[in-house]
C-alpha positions as CSV (number, residue, x, y, z in Angstrom):
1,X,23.5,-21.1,-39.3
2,X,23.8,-17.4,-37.8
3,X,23.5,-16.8,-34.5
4,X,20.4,-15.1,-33.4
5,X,18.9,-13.6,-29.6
6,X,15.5,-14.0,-28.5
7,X,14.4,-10.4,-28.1
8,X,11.5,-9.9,-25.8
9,X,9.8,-6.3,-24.7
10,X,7.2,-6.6,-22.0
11,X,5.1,-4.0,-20.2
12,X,3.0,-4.7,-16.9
13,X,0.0,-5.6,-19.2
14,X,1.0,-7.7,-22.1
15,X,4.1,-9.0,-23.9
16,X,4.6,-6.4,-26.7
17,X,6.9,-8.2,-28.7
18,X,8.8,-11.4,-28.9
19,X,10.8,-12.5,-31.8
20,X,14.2,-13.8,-32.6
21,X,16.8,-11.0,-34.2
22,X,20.1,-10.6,-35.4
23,X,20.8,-7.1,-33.2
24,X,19.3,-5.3,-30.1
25,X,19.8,-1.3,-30.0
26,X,18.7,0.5,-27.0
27,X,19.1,3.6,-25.6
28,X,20.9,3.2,-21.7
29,X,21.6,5.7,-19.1
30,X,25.0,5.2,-20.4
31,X,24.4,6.1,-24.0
32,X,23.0,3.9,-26.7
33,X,24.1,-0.1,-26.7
34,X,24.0,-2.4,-29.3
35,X,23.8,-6.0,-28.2
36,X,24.4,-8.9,-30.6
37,X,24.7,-12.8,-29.9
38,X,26.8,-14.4,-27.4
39,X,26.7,-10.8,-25.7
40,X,28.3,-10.7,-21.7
41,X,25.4,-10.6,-19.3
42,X,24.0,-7.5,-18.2
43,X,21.2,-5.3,-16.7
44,X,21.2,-1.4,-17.4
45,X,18.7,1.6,-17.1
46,X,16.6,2.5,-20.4
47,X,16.2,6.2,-20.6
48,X,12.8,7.1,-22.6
49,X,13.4,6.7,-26.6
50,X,13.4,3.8,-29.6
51,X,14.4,1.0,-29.2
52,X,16.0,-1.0,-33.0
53,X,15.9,-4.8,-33.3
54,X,17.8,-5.5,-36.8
55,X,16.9,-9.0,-38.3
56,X,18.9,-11.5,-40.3
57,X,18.3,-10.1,-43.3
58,X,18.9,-6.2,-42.2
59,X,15.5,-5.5,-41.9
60,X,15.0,-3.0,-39.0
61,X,11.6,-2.6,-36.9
62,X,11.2,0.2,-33.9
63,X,9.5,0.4,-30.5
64,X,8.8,3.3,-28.7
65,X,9.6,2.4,-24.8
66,X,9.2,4.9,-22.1
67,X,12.1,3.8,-19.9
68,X,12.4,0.6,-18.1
69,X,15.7,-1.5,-17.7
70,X,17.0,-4.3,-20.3
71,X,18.5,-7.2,-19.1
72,X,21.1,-9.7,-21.1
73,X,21.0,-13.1,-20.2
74,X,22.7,-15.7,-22.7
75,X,21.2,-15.6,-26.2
76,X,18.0,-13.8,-24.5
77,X,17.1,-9.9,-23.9
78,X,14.6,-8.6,-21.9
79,X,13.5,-5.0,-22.0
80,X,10.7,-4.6,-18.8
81,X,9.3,-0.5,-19.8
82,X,6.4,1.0,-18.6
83,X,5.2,1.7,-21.7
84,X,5.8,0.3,-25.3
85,X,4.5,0.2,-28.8
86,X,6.0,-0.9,-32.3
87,X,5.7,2.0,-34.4
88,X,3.8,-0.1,-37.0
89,X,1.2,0.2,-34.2
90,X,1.4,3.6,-33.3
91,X,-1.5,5.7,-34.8
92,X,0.6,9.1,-35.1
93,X,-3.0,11.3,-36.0
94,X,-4.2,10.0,-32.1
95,X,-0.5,10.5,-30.5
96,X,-0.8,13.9,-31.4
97,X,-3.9,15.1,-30.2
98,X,-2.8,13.2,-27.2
99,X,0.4,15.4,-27.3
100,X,-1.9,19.0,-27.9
101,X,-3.8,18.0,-24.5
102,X,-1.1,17.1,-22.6
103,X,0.6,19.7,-23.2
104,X,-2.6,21.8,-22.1
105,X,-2.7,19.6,-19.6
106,X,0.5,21.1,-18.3
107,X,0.2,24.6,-18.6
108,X,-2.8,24.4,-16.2
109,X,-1.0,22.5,-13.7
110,X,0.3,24.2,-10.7
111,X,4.0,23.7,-10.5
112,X,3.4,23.2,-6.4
113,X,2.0,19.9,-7.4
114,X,5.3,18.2,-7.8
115,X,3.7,14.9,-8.4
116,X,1.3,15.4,-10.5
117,X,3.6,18.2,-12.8
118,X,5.9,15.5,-13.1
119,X,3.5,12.7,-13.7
120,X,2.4,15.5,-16.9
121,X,5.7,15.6,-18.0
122,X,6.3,11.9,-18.2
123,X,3.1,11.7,-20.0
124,X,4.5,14.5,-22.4
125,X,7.6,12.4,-23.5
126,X,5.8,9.2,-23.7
127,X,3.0,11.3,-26.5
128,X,6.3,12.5,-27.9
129,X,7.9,9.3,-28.3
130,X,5.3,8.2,-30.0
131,X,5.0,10.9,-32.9
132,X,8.3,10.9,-33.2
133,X,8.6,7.0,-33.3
134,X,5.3,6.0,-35.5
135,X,6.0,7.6,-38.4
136,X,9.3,5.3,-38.9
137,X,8.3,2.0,-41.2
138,X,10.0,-1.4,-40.6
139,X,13.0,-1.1,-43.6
């Protein structure tokens, strides 16, 4: 029998995904890391982007995260983000009107409001993400 990780992605509010895969690809600080069974232990900063799990039989499904860190532990990986939706679940018609007033959002922001500007901006990537990520089908 192949060798498989239990892949779990979980966000402050709910567990978005659990499932056992063949392959992890995420997106580090470090560039992008692809994590297979029987993988050394590990915890690493995700920059904002898609996250891959391959399955046993090559099928590929994506998740949108908006940062967060991964951690390797055994057979098990954890990816804690923020934010995270599988792009089957992503409606791309609402991410982009969420995108269009964002980004209005954001020209009508003072830049003097450091917090809140870059609060806008992280909200900008995240509506990104997710028109960018939604439209991709599990293959």
């Amino acid at each position: 029998m192949e060798r498989t990780l239990l892949c779990e992605i979980v966000t402050p509010e709910r567990i978005v995904y659990t499932s056992e895969v063949k392959m992890v690809i995420v997106t580090t600080i470090d560039g992008e890391l692809g994590i297979l069974p029987l993988h050394a232990p590990l915890v690493s900063a995700l920059v904002p982007g898609e996250v891959r799990v391959r399955y046993g039989n090559d099928e590929v499904e994506w998740f949108a995260v908006s940062g967060g860190y991964v951690q390797v532990h055994e057979d098990k990986v954890i990816i804690l983000a923020d934010q995270a939706a599988a792009a089957s679940q992503i409606d791309v018609d609402r991410a982009r009107n969420a995108l269009d007033l964002t980004k209005q959002r954001l020209e009508d922001l003072p830049k003097e409001d450091k917090a809140e500007y870059d609060s806008c901006k992280a909200d900008l990537k995240w509506c990104e993400l997710q028109v960018q990520i939604g439209g991709k089908q599990r293959s």
